[in-house]
C-alpha positions as CSV (number, residue, x, y, z in Angstrom):
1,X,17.0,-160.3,-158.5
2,X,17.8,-160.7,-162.1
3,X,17.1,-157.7,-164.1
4,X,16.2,-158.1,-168.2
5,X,17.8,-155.1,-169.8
6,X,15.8,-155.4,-172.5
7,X,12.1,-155.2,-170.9
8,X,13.9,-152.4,-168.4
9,X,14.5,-150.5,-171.1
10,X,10.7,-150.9,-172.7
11,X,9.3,-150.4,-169.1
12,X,11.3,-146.7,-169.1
13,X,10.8,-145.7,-172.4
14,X,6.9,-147.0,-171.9
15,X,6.8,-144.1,-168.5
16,X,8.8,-141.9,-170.3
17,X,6.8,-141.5,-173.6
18,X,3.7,-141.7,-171.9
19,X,0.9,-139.6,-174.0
20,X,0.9,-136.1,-171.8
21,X,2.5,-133.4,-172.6
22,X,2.6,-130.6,-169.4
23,X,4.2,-128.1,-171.9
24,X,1.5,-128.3,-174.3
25,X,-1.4,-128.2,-171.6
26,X,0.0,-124.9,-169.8
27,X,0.3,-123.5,-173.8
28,X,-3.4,-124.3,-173.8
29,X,-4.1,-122.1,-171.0
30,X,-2.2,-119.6,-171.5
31,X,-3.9,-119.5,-174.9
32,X,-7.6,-119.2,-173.5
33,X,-6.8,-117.3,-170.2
34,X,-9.6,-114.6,-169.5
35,X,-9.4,-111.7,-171.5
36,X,-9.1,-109.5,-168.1
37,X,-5.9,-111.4,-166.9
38,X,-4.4,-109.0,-169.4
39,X,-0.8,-109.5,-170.1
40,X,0.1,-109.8,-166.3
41,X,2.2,-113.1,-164.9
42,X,-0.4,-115.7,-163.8
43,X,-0.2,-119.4,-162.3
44,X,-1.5,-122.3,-163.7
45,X,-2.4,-124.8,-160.8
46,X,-3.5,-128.7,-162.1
47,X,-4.5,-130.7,-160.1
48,X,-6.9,-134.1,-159.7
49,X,-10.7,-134.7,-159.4
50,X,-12.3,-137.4,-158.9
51,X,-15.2,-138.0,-161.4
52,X,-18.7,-139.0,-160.4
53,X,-18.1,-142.7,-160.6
54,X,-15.6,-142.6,-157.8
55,X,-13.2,-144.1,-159.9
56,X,-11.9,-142.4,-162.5
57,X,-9.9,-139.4,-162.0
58,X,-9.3,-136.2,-164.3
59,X,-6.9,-133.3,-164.3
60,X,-8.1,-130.0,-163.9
61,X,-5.7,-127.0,-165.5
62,X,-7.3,-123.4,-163.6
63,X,-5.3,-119.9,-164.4
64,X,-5.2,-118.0,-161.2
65,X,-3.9,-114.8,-159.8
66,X,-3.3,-116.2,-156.7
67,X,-0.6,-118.9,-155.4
68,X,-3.2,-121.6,-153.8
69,X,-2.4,-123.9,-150.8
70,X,-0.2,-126.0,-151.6
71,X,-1.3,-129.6,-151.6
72,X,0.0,-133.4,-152.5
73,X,-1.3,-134.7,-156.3
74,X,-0.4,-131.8,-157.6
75,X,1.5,-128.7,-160.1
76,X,1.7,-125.4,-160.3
77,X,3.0,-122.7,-163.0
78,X,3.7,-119.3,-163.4
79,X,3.0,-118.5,-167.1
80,X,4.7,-115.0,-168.5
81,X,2.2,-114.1,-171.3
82,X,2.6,-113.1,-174.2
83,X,5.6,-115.2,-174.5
84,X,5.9,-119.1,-173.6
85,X,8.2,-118.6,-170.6
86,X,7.1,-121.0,-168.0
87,X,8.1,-121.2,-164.2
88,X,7.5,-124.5,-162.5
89,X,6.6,-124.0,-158.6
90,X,5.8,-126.9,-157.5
91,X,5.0,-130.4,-158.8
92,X,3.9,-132.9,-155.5
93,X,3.0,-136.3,-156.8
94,X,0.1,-138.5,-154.6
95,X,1.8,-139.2,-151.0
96,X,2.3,-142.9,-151.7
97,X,4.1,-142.3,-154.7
98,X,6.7,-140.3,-152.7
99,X,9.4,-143.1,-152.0
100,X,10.0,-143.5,-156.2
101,X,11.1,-140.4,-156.5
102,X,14.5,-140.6,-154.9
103,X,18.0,-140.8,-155.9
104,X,18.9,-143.8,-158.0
105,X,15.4,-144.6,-159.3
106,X,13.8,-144.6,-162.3
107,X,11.5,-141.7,-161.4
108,X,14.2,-139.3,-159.5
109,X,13.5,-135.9,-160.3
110,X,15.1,-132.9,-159.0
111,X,12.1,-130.3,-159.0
112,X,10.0,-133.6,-157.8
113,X,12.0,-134.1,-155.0
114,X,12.4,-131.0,-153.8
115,X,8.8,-130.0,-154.2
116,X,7.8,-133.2,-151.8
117,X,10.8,-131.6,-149.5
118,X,9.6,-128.3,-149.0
119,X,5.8,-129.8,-148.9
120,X,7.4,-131.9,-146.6
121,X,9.6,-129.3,-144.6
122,X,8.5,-125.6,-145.4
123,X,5.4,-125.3,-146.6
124,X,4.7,-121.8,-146.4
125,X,7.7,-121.8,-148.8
126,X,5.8,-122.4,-151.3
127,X,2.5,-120.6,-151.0
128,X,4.1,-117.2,-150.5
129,X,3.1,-115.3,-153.2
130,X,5.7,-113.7,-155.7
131,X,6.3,-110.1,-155.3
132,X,4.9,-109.5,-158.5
133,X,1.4,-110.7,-157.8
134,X,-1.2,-108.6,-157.5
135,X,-2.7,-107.5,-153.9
136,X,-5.9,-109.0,-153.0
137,X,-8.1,-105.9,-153.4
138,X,-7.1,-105.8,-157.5
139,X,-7.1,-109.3,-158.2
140,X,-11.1,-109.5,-156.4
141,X,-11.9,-107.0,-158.4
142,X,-10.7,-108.9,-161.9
143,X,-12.6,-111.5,-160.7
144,X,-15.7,-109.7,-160.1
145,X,-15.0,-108.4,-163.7
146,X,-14.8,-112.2,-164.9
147,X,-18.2,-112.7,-163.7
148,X,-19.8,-110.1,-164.4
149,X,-18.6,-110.5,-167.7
150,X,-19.4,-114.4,-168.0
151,X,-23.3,-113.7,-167.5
């Protein structure tokens, strides 16, 4: 197969400079987390919905207290407030997409790759909840606060 540099090169900087920025959408939640989340570490889970249509599909971006199951299509933060330190935890692309993330291609990734691994491989790896998190009694209870404060 004869490969045209040129149009390579468009096709890569085309998926490379694609308009979404994961950076600036985790800044946007940290910036209008609940007020009760306080200063506390928190994670930022994204992931896909399907709109109405069937079709079309969306990105959700939730804050949570909580590590949630982990599960293909996709990422999740820990966000440090107040500062803009962000941990990535896991990114797992859609299952078919898997095979294009390996070595030598034009979407490797290391954190990628591993993520699909330990999906893959060790799971519970990556729900266990940092030590830092807050027991399951304190974080109900911000919760509760959450709603109580949203009616």
């Amino acid at each position: 197969m004869k490969l045209d540099r040129l149009e390579t090169h468009d096709r890569f900087e085309h998926f490379t400079k694609q308009d979404f920025d994961i950076g600036a959408c985790c800044q946007e939640v940290i910036k209008n987390r609940p007020v009760e989340f306080g200063l506390r570490p928190f994670y930022i889970f994204a992931h896909t919905r399907t709109d109405d249509d069937g079709i079309r599909q969306r990105l959700i971006w939730q804050p949570r207290l909580t590590r949630p199951p982990a599960q293909t299509n996709s990422m999740l933060f820990k966000a440090y407030p107040p500062g803009d330190t962000i941990k990535v935890i896991w990114i797992i692309p859609r299952r078919e997409l898997w095979s294009n993330y390996g070595k030598g291609l034009i979407c490797e990734n290391k954190t990628v790759s591993e993520s699909i691994y330990e999906f893959q491989w060790n799971r519970k790896k990556l729900e266990q909840p940092d030590e830092e998190d807050l027991d399951d009694k304190a974080v109900n209870a911000i919760y509760n606060q959450i709603a109580r404060n949203h009616e």
